[in-house]
C-alpha positions in Angstrom: 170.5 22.9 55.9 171.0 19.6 53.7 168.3 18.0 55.4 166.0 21.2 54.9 167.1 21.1 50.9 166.2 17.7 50.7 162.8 17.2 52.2 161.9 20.2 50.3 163.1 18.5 47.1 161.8 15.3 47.9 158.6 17.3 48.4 158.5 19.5 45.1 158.9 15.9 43.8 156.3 13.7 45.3 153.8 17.1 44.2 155.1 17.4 40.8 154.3 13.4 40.5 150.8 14.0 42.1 150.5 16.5 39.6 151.1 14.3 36.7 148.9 12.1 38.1 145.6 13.5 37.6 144.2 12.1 35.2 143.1 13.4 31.7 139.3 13.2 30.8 138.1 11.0 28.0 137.9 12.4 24.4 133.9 12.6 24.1 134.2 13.8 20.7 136.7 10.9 19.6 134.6 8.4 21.1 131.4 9.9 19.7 132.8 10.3 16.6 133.4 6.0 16.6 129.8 5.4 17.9 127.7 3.0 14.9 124.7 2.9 16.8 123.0 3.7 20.3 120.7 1.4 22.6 118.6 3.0 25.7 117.2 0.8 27.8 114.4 1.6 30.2 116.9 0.3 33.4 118.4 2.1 35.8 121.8 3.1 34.5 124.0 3.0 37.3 123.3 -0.8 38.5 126.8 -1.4 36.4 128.5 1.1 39.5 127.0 -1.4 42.5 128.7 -4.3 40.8 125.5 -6.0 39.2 125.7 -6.1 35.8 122.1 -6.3 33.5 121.9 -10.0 31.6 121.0 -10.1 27.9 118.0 -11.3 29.3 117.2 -7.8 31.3 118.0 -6.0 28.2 116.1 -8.1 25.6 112.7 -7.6 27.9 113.8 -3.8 28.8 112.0 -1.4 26.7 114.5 0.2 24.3 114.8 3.1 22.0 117.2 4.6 19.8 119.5 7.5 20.3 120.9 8.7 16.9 124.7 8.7 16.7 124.3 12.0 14.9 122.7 13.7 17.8 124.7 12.6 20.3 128.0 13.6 18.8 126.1 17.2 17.9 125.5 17.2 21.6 129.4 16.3 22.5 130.6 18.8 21.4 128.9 21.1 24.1 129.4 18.8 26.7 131.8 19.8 30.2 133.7 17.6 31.8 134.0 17.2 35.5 136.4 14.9 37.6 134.4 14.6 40.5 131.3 12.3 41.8 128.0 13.8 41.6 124.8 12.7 43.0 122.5 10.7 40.5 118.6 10.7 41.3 117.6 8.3 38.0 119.2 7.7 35.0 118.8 5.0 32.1 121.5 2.2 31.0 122.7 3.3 27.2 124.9 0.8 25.0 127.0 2.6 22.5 128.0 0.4 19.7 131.3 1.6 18.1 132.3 1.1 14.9 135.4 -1.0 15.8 132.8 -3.9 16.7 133.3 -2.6 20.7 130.7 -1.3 23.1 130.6 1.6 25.6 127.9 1.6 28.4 126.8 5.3 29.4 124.2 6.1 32.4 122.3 9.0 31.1 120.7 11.5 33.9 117.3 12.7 33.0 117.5 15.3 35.7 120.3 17.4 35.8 121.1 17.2 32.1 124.4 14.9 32.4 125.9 11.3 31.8 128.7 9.6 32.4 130.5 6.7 30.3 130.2 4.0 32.8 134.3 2.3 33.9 135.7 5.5 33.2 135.7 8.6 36.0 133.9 11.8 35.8 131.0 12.6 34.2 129.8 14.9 31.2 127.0 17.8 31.5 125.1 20.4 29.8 124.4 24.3 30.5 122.3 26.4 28.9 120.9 26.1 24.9 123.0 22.7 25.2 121.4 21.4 28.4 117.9 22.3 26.8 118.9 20.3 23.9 119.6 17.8 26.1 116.3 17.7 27.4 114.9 17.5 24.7 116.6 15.0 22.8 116.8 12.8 25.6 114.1 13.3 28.1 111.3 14.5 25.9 111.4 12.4 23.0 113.0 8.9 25.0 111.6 8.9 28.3 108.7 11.0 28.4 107.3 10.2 24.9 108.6 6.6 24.1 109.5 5.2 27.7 106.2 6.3 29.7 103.6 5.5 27.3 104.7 2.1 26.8 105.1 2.1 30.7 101.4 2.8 30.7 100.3 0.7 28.4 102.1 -2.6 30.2 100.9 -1.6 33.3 96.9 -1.4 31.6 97.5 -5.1 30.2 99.2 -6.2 33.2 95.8 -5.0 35.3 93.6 -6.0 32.7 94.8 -9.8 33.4 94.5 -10.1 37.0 91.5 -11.4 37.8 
């Protein structure tokens, strides 16, 4: 009967630590709240997760737009969190400067309305009037007006030099 109390109390503990354990997702609207200026680069976003990090180089030829703060932290405050992995089809590599002189890479999703702040676990997402936001602010006006036309417009001077 001693042994039976034990192992269940050694049990209810080991649970209660697991318990304790899980860990508490970051606070989007502090750190959006701190963010001076945003950076989004036309690279894939999640070449930071296979262990290859972009050179200043990469980003100084990358094209590159600006997010406004403003927006984003508008947008935080809809944002869900989820503690899980999620399957990514194509994102682009943002730098978040913060006001304390640090940075903050995020992979943004332009399908499936979410991002993640890259280092940390889980990811943020959108539903409804807040996803379509989103959209908008992010896929519409960054990559499908600012990103693709300049894409187009490389790839004509790029054919026009080849003999």
């Amino acid at each position: 009967m001693k042994r039976m109390m034990k192992s269940t109390l050694i049990l209810m503990a080991c649970l209660g630590f697991l318990a304790g354990c899980k860990k508490e997702p970051p606070n989007l609207n502090t750190v959006a709240g701190q963010i001076k200026t945003i950076t989004v680069y036309d690279l894939e976003g999640l070449e930071s997760l296979g262990g290859s990090e972009y050179s200043k180089q990469d980003l100084d030829n990358a094209f590159q737009a600006s997010f406004a703060p403003e927006l984003f932290q508008e947008l935080a405050l809809d944002a869900k969190f989820k503690d899980e992995r999620v399957m990514w089809k194509g994102s682009r590599l943002a730098v978040a400067k913060l006001k304390d002189g640090t940075e903050k890479q995020l992979a943004l999703s332009y399908y499936g309305g979410f991002f993640k702040i890259l280092g940390e676990d889980g990811f943020f997402y959108f539903e409804g009037d807040a996803r379509e936001k989103w959209d908008e602010a992010f896929i519409k006006a960054i990559v499908q007006d600012d990103f693709i036309p300049k894409r187009i417009e490389r790839n004509k001077r790029q054919e026009e030099q080849q003999p």
